[in-house]
PDB file of N, CA, C and O in Angstrom, chain B, residues numbered from 101:
ATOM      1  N   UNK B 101     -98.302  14.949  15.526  1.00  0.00           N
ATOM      2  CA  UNK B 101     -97.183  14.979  14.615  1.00  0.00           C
ATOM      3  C   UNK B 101     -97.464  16.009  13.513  1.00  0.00           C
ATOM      4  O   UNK B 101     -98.434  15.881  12.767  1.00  0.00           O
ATOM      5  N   UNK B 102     -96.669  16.949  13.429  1.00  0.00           N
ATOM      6  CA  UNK B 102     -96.659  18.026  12.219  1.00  0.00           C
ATOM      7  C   UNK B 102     -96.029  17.920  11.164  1.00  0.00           C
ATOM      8  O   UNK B 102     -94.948  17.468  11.543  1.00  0.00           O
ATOM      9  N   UNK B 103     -95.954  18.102   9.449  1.00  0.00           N
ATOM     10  CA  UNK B 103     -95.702  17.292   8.973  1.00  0.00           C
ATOM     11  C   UNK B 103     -95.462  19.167   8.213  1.00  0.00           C
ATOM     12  O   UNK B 103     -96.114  20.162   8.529  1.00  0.00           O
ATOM     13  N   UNK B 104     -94.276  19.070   7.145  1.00  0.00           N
ATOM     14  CA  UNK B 104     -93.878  20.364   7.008  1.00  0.00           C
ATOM     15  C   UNK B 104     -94.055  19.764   5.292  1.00  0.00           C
ATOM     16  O   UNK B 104     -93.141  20.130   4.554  1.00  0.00           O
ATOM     17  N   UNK B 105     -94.945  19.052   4.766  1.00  0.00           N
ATOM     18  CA  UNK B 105     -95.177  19.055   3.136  1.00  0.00           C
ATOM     19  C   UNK B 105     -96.661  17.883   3.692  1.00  0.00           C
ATOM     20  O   UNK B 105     -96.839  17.232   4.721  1.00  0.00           O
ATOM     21  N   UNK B 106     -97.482  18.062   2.436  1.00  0.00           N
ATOM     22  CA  UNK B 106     -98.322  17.195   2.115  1.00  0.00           C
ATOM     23  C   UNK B 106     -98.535  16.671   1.022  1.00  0.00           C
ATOM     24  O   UNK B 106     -98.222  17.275  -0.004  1.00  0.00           O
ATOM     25  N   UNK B 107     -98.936  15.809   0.991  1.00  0.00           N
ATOM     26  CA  UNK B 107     -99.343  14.745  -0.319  1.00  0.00           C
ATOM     27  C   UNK B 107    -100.619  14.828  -0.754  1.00  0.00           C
ATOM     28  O   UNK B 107    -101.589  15.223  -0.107  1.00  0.00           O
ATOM     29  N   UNK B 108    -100.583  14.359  -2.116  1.00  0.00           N
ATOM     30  CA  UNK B 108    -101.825  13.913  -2.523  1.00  0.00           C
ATOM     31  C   UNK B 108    -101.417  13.828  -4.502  1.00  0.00           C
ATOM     32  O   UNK B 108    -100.355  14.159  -5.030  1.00  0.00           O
ATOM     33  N   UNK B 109    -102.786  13.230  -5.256  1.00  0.00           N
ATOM     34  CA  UNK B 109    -102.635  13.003  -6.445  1.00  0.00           C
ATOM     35  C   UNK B 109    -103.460  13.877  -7.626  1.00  0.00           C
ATOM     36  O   UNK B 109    -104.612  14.289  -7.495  1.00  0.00           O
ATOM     37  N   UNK B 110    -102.812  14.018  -8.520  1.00  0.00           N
ATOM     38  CA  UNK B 110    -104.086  15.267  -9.432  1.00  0.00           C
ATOM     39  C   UNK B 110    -105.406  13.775  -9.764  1.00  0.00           C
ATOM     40  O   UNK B 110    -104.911  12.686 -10.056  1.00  0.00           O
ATOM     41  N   UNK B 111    -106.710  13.867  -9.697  1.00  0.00           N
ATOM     42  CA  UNK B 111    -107.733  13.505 -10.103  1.00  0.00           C
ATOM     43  C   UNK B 111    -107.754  13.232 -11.411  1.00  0.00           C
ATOM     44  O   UNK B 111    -108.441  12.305 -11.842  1.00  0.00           O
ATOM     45  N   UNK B 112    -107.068  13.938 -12.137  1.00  0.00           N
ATOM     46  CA  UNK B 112    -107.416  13.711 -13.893  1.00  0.00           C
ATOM     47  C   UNK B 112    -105.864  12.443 -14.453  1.00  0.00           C
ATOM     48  O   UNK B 112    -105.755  11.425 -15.136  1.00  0.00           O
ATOM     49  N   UNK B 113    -104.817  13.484 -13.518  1.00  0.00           N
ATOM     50  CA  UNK B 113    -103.927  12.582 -14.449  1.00  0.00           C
ATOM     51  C   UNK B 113    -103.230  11.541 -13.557  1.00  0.00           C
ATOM     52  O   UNK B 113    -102.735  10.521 -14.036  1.00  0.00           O
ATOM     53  N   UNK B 114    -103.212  11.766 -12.534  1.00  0.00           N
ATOM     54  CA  UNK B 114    -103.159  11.197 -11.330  1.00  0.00           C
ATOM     55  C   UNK B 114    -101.767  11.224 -10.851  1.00  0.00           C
ATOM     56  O   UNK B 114    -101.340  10.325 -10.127  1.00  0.00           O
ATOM     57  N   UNK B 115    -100.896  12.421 -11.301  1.00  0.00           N
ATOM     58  CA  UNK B 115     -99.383  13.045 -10.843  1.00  0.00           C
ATOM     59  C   UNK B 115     -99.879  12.847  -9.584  1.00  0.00           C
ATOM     60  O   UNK B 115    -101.018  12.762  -9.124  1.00  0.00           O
ATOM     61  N   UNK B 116     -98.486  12.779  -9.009  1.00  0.00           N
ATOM     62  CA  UNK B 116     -98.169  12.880  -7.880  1.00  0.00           C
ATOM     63  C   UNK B 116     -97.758  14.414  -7.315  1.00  0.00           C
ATOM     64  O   UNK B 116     -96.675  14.895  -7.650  1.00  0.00           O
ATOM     65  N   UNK B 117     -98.932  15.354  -6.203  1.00  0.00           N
ATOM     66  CA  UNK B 117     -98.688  16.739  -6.105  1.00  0.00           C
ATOM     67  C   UNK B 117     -97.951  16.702  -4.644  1.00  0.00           C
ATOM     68  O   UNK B 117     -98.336  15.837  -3.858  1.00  0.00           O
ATOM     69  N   UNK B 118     -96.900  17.606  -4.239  1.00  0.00           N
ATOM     70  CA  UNK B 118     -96.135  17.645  -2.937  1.00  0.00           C
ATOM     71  C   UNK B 118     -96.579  19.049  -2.736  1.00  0.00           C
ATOM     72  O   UNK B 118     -96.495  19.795  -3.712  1.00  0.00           O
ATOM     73  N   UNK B 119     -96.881  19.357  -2.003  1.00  0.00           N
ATOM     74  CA  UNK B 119     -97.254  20.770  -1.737  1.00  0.00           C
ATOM     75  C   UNK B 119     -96.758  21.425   0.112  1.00  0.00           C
ATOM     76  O   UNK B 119     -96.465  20.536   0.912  1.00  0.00           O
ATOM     77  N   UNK B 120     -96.719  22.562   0.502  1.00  0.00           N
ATOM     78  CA  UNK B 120     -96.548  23.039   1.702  1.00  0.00           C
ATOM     79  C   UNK B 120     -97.948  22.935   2.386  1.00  0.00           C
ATOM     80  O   UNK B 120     -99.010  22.712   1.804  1.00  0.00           O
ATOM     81  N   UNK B 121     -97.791  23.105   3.529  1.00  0.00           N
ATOM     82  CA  UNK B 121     -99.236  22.462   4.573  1.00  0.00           C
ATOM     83  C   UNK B 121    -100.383  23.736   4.277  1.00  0.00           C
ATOM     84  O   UNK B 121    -100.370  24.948   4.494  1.00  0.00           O
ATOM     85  N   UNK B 122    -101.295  22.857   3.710  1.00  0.00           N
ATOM     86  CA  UNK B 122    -102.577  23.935   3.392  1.00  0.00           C
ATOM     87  C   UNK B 122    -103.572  23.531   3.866  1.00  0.00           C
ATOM     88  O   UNK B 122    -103.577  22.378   4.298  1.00  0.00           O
ATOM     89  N   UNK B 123    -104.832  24.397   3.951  1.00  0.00           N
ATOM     90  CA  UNK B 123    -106.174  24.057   4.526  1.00  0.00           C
ATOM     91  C   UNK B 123    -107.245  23.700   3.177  1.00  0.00           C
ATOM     92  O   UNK B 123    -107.070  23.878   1.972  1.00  0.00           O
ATOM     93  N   UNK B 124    -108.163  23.249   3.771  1.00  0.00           N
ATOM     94  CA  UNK B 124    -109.314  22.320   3.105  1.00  0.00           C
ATOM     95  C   UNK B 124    -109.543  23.775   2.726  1.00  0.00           C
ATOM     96  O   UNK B 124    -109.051  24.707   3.363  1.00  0.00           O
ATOM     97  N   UNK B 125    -110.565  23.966   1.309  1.00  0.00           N
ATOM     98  CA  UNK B 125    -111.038  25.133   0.423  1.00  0.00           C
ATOM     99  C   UNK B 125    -109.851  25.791  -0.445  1.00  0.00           C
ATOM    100  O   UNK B 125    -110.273  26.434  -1.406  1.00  0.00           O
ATOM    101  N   UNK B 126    -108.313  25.755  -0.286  1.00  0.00           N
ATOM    102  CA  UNK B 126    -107.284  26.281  -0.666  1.00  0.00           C
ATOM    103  C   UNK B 126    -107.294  25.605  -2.293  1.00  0.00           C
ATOM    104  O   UNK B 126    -107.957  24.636  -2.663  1.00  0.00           O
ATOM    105  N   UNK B 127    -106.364  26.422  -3.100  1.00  0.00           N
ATOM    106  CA  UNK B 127    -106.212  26.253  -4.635  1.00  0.00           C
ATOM    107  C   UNK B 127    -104.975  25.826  -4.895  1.00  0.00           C
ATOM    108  O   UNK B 127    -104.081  26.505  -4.391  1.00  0.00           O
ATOM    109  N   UNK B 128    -104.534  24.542  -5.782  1.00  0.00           N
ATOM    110  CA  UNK B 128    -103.482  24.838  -6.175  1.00  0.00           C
ATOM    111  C   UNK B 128    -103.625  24.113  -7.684  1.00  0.00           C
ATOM    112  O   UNK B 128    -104.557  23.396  -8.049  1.00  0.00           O
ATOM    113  N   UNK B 129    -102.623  24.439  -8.338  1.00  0.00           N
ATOM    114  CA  UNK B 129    -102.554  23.418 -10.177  1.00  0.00           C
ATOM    115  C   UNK B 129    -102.067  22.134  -9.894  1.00  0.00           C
ATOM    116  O   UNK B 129    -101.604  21.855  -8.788  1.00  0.00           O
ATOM    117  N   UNK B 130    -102.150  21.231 -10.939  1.00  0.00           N
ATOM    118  CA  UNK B 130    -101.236  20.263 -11.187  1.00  0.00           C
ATOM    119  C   UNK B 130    -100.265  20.847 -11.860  1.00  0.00           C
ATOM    120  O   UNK B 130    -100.341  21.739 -12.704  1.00  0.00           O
ATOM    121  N   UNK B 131     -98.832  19.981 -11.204  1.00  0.00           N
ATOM    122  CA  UNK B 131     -97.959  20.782 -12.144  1.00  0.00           C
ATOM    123  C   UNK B 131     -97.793  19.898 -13.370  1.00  0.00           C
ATOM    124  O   UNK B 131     -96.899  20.202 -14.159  1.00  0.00           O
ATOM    125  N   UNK B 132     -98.560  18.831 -13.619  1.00  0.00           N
ATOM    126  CA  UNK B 132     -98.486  18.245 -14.980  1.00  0.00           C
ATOM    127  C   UNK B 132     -99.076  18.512 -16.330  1.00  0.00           C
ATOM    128  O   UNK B 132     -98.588  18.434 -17.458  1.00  0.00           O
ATOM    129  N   UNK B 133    -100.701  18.972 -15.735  1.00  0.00           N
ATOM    130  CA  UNK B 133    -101.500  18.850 -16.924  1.00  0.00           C
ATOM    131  C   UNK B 133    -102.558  20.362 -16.196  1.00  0.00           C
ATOM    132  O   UNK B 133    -103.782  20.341 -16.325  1.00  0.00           O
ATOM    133  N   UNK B 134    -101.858  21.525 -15.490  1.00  0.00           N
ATOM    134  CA  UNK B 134    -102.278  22.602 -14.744  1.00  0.00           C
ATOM    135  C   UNK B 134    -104.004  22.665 -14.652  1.00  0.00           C
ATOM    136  O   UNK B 134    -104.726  23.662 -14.640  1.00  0.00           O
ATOM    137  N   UNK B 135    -104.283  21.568 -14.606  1.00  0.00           N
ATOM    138  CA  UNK B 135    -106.047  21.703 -13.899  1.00  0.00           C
ATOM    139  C   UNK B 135    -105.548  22.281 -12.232  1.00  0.00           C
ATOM    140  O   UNK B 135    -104.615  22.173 -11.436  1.00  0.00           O
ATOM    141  N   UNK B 136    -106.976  22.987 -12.395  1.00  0.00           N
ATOM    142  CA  UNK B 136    -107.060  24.181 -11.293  1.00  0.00           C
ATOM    143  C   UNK B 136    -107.834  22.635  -9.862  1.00  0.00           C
ATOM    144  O   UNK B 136    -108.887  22.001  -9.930  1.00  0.00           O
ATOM    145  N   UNK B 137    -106.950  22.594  -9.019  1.00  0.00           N
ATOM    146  CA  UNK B 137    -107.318  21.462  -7.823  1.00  0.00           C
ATOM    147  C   UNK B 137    -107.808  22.430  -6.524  1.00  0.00           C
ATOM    148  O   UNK B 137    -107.406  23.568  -6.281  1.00  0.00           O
ATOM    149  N   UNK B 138    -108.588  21.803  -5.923  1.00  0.00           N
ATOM    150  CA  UNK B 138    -109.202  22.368  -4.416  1.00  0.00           C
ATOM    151  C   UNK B 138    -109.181  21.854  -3.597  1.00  0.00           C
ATOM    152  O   UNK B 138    -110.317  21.422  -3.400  1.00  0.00           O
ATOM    153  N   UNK B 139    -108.222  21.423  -2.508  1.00  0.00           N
ATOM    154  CA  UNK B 139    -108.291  20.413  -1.491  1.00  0.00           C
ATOM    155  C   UNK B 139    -109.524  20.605  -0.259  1.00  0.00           C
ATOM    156  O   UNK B 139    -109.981  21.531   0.412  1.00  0.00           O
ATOM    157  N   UNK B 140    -109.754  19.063  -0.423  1.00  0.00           N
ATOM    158  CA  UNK B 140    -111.007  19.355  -0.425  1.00  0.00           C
ATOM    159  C   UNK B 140    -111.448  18.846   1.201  1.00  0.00           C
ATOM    160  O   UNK B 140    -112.438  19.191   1.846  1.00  0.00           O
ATOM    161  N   UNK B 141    -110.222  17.809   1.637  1.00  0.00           N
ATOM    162  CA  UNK B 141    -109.635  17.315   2.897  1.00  0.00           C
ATOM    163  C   UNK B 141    -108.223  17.276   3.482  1.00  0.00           C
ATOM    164  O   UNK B 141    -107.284  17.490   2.715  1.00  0.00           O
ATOM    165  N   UNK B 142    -108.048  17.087   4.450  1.00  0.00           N
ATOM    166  CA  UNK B 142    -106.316  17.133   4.410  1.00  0.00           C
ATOM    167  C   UNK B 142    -106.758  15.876   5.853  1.00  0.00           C
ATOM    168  O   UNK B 142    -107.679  15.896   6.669  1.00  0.00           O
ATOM    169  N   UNK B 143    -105.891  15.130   5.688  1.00  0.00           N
ATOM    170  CA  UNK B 143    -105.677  13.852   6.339  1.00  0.00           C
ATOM    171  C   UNK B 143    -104.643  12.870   6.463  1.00  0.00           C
ATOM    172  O   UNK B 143    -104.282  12.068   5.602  1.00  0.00           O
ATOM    173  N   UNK B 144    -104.062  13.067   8.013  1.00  0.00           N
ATOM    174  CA  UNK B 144    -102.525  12.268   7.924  1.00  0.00           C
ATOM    175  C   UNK B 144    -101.445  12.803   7.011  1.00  0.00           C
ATOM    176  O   UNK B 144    -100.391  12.354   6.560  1.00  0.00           O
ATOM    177  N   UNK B 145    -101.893  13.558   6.947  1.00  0.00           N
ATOM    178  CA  UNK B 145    -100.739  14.248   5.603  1.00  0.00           C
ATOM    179  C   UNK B 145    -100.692  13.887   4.278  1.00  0.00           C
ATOM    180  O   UNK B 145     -99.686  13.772   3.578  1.00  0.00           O
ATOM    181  N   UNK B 146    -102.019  13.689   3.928  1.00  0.00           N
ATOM    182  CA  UNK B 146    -102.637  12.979   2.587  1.00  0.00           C
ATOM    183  C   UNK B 146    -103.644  14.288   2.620  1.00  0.00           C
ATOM    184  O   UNK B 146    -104.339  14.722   3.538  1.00  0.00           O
ATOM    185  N   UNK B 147    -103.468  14.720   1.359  1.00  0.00           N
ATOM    186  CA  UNK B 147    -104.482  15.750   0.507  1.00  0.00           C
ATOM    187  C   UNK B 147    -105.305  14.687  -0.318  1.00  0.00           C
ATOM    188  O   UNK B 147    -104.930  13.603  -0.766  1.00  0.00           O
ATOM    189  N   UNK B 148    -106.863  15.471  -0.412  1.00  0.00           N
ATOM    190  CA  UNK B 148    -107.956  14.671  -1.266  1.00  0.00           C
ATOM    191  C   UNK B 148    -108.428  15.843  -1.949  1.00  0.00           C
ATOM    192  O   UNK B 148    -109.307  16.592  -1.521  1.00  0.00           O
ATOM    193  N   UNK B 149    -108.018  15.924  -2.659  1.00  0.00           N
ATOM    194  CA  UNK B 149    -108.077  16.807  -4.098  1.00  0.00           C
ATOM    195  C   UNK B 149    -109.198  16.531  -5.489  1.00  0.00           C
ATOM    196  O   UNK B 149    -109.345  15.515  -6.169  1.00  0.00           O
ATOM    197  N   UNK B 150    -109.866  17.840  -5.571  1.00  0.00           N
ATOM    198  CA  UNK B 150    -110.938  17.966  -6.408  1.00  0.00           C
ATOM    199  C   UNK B 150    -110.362  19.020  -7.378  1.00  0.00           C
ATOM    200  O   UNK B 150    -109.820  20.085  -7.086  1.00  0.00           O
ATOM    201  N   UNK B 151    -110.671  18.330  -8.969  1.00  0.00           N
ATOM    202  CA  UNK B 151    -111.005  19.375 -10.286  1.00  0.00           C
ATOM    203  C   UNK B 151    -111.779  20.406  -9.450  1.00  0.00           C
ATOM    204  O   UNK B 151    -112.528  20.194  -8.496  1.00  0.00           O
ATOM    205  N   UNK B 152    -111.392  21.699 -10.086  1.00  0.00           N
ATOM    206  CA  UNK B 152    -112.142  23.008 -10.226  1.00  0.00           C
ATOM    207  C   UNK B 152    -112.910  23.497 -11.841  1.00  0.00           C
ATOM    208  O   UNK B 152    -112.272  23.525 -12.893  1.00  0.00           O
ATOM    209  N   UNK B 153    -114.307  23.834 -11.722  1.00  0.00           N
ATOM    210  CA  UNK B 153    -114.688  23.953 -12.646  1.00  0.00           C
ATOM    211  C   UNK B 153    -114.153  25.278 -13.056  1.00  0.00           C
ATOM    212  O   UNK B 153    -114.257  26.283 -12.353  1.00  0.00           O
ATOM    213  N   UNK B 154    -113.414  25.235 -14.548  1.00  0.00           N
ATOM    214  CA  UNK B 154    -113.460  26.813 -14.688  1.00  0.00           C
ATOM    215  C   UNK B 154    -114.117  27.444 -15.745  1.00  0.00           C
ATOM    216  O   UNK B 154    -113.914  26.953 -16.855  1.00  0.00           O
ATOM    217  N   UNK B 155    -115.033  28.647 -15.655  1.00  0.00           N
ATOM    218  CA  UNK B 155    -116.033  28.770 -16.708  1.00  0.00           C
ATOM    219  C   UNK B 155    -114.962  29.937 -16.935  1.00  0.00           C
ATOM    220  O   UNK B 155    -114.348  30.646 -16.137  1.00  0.00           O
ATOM    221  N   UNK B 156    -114.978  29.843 -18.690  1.00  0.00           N
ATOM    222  CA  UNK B 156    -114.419  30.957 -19.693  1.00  0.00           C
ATOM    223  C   UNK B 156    -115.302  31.652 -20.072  1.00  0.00           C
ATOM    224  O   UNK B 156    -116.376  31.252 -20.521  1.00  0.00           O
ATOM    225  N   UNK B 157    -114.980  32.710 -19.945  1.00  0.00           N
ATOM    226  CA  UNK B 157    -115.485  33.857 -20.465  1.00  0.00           C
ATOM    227  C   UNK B 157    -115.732  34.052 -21.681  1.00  0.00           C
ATOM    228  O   UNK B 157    -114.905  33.861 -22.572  1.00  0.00           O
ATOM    229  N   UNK B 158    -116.989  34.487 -21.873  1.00  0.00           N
ATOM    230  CA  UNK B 158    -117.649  34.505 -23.262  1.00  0.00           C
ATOM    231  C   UNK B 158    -117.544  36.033 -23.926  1.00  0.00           C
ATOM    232  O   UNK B 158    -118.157  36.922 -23.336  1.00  0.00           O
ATOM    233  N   UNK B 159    -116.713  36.413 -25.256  1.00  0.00           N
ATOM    234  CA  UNK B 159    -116.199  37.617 -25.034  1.00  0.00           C
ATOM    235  C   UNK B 159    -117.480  37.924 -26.524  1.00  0.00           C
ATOM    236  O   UNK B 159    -117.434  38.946 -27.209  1.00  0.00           O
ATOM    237  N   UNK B 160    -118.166  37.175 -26.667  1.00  0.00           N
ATOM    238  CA  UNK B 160    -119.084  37.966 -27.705  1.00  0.00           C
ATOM    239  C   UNK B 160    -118.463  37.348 -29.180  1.00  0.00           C
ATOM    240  O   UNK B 160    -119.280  37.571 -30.074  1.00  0.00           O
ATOM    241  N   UNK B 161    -117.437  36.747 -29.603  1.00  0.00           N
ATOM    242  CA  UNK B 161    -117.472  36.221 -30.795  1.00  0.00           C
ATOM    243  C   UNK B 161    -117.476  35.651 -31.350  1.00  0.00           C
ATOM    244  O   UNK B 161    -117.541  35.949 -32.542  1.00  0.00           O
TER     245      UNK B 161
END
């Protein structure tokens, strides 16, 4: 069965994300609270979604 959207929840705030069919390592935001997510499984048409660490750049001041 092919499934033309997937599911899953942001980790921090725990929105509910609908997204188009992606592969495990792929990027997307929450569209609530835009933490950077990495799906990390895709299953039954359930995404398992991980925070991305993001390091800022240190500009010297």
């Amino acid at each position: 069965m092919s499934t033309s959207t997937l599911n899953g929840s942001c980790p921090e705030c725990e929105t509910d994300v609908t997204t188009p069919p992606m592969a495990k390592g792929e990027t997307i935001s929450c569209p609530e609270c835009m933490l950077t997510l990495r799906v990390e499984d895709v299953q039954d048409g359930r995404l398992a979604l991980q925070m991305v660490a993001v390091k800022l750049r240190d500009w010297g001041q």
